[in-house]
C-alpha positions in Angstrom: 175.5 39.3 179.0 173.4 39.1 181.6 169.9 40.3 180.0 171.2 38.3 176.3 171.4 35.3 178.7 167.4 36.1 180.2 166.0 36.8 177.4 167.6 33.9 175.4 166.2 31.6 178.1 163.1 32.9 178.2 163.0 32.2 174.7 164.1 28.6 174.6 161.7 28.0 177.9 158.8 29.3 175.7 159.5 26.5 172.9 160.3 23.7 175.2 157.1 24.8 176.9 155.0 23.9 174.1 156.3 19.4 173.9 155.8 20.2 177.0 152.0 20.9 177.4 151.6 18.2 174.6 153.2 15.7 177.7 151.4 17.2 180.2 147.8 17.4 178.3 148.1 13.4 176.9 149.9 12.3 180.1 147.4 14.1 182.3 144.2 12.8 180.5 145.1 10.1 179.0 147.4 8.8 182.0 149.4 7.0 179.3 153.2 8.3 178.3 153.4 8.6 174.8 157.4 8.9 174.5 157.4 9.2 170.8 155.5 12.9 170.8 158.9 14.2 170.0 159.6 12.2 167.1 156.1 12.7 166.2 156.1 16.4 166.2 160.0 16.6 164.6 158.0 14.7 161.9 156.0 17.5 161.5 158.5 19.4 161.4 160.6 17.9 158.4 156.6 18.0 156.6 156.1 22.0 157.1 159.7 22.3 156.0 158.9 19.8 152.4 155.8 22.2 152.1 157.6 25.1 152.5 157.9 26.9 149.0 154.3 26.6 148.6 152.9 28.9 151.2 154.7 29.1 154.8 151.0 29.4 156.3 150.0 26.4 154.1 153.0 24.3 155.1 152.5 25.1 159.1 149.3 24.3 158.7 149.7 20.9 157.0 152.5 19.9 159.4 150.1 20.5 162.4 147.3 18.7 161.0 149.2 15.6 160.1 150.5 15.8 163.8 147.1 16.2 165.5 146.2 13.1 162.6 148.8 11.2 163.6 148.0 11.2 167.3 144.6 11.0 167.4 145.3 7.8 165.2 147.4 6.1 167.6 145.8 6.6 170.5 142.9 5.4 169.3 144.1 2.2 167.2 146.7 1.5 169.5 146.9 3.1 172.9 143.8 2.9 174.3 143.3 -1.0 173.0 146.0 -2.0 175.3 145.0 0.2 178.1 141.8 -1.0 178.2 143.3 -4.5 178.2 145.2 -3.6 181.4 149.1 -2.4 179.9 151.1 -1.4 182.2 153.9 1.7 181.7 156.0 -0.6 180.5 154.4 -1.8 177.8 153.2 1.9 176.8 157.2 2.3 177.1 158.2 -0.1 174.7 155.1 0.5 172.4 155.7 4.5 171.7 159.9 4.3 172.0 159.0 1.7 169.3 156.8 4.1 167.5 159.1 6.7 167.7 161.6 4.6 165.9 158.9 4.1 163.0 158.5 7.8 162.7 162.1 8.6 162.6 162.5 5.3 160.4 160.4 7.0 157.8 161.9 10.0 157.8 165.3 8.6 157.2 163.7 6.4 154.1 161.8 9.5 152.3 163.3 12.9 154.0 165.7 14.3 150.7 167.7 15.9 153.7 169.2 14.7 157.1 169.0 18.3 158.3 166.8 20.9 157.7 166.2 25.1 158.5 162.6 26.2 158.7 163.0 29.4 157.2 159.9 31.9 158.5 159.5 35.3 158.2 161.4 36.9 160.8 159.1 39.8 161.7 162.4 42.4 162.1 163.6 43.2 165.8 162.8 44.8 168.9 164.9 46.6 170.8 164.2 47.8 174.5 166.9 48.6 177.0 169.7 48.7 174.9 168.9 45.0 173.5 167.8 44.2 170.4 165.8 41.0 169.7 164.6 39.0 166.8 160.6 39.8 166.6 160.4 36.0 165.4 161.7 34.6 169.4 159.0 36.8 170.7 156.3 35.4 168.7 157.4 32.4 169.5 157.7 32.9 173.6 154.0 34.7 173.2 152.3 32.5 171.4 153.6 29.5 174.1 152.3 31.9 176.7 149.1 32.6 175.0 148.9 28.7 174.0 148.9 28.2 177.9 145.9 30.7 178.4 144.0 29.1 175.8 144.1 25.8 176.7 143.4 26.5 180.6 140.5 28.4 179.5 139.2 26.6 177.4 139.7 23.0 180.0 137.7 25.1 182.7 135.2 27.2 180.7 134.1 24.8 177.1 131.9 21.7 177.6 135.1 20.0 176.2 137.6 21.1 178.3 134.8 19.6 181.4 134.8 16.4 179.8 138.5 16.4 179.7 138.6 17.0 183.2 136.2 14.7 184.1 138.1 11.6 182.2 141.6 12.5 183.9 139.7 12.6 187.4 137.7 9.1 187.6 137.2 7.9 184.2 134.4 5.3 185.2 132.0 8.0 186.3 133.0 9.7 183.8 131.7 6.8 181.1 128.4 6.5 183.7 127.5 10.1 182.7 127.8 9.5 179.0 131.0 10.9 178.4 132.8 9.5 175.2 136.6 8.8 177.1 137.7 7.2 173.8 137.1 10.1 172.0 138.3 12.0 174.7 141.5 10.3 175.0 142.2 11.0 171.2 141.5 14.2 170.9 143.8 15.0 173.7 146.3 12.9 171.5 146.1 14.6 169.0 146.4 17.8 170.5 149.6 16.9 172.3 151.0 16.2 169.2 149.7 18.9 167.9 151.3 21.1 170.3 154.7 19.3 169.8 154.8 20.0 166.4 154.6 23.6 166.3 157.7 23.4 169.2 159.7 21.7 166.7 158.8 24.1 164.1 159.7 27.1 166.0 163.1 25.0 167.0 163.8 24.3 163.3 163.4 27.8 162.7 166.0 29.0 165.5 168.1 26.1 166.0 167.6 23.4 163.0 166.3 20.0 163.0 168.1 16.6 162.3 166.5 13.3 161.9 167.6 12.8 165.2 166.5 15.9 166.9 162.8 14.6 167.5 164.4 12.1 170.9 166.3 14.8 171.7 163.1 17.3 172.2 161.0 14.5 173.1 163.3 13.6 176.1 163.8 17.0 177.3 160.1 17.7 177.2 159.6 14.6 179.7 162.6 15.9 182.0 160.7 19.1 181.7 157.5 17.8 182.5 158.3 15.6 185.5 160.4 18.4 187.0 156.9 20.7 187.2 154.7 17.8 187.9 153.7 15.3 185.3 150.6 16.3 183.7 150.7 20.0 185.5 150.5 22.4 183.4 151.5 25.1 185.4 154.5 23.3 186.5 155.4 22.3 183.4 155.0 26.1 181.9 157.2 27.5 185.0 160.0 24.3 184.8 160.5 24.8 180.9 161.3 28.8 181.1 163.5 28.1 184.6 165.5 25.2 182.7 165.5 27.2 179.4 167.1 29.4 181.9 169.7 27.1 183.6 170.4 25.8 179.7 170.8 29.8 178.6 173.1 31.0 181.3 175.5 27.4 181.6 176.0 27.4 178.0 177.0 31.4 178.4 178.7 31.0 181.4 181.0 27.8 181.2 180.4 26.8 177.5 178.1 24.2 176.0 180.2 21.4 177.3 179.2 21.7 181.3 175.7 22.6 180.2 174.5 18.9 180.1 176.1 18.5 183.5 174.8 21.1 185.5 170.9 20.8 183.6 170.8 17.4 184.4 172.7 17.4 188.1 169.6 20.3 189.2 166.7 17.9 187.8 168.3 14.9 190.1 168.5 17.6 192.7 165.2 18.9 192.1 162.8 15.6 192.5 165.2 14.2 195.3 163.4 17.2 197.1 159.8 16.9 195.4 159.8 13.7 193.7 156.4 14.5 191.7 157.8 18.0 190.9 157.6 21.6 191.6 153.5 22.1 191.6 153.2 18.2 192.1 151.0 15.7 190.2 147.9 13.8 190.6 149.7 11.0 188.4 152.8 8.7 188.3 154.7 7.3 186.6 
């Protein structure tokens, strides 16, 4: 029970890690919360899913790109007009929770099916130490991992990832040097959403989706996020897999009903003893 309950943690940690570095890159560059990134990416969920007897490749593929779309849209119609007019974190609150409701809206008017399975190849299993395990959750916890590497790479090495870190840390001298911030801001938009798409498709695949599902992962990703740091990526990585954890061995140990309980009673705990997270943050809420 014991290694069933680590390695199904892991697991879970790895695809809550992924909303989760779509909060912390949008939040952390863009300073604005986008709370509908969950709905967003459940949206692109439900699309891979309608594209799905095509090609699996094909559909994945399509769902991402309306995602990254679909961001990089918004931010730059929307978001960063009423930044640049001075909005506040409340507006941006009632803004993408309304947005979210458009998204999910829309998938109630055209989806043929309140809940879905994303059926992917499942790659066989892998046994080691007397436990077998679905090839399929590995990919999935790898590719997070590797998704992590990527990005941290490519934010400190790529004349894009500089820029990126040059608009998060003081976005006037970053304009003075001839940085494009708006196209900046929506890129990292974009690949937020991105990022939260291809956690909802890996969740449809294990778990399922509803047309609800998309608040659900969207919230949990921002718990998530502020418990590492908001905007930290690092903290974000290492609070997904220890609450995919805490969700893994409640559920196991005392049944799915205490598991809400205990999760959230260890976030409260958690940021009454570092209130901007694990690794901390350079931003607030």
């Amino acid at each position: 029970m014991l290694v069933d309950g680590l390695i199904a943690g892991l697991i879970m940690g790895g695809i809550l890690s992924l909303p989760v570095l779509g909060v912390a890159v949008i939040y952390g560059i863009t300073g604005i919360p986008n709370f509908a990134i969950g709905v967003i990416g459940v949206f692109g969920g439900f699309v891979t899913w309608y594209f799905l007897s095509t090609s699996p490749e094909l559909a994945i593929i399509i769902g991402i790109a309306v995602c990254f779309v679909t961001g990089y849209v918004v931010q730059r119609i929307l978001l960063t007009p009423i930044s640049e007019r001075g909005g506040d974190s409340t507006q941006f609150f009632i803004v993408t929770v309304s947005l979210g409701f458009v998204f999910e809206g829309l998938l109630r008017a055209f989806s043929p099916r309140p809940n879905i399975s994303i059926t992917l190849p499942r790659l066989g299993t892998v046994s080691f130490g007397g436990v077998s395990v679905e090839g399929f959750k590995l990919v999935a916890l790898v590719f997070a991992l590797v998704t992590l590497v990527i990005i941290r790479i490519a934010e400190e090495r790529t004349r894009g990832g500089k820029s990126w870190q040059a608009t998060s840390q003081n976005l006037k001298l970053a304009k003075l040097v001839g940085i494009r911030t708006t196209r900046v801001f929506s890129m990292a938009s974009g690949l937020g959403c991105a990022l939260a798409c291809i956690g909802a498709i890996f969740w449809g695949s294990l778990y399922n989706l509803d047309l609800s599902s998309g608040w659900d992962l969207g919230f949990l990703g921002f718990i998530v996020a502020v418990v590492g740091g908001i905007g930290n990526i690092w903290g974000g990585i290492i609070s997904a897999l220890l609450i995919g954890m805490v969700m893994s061995f409640s559920g196991f140990l005392l049944g799915g009903t205490w598991q809400s309980v205990i999760l959230y009673g260890i976030v409260i705990l958690v940021l009454m003893v570092a209130p901007r997270g694990i690794l901390g943050s350079e931003r607030s809420l």
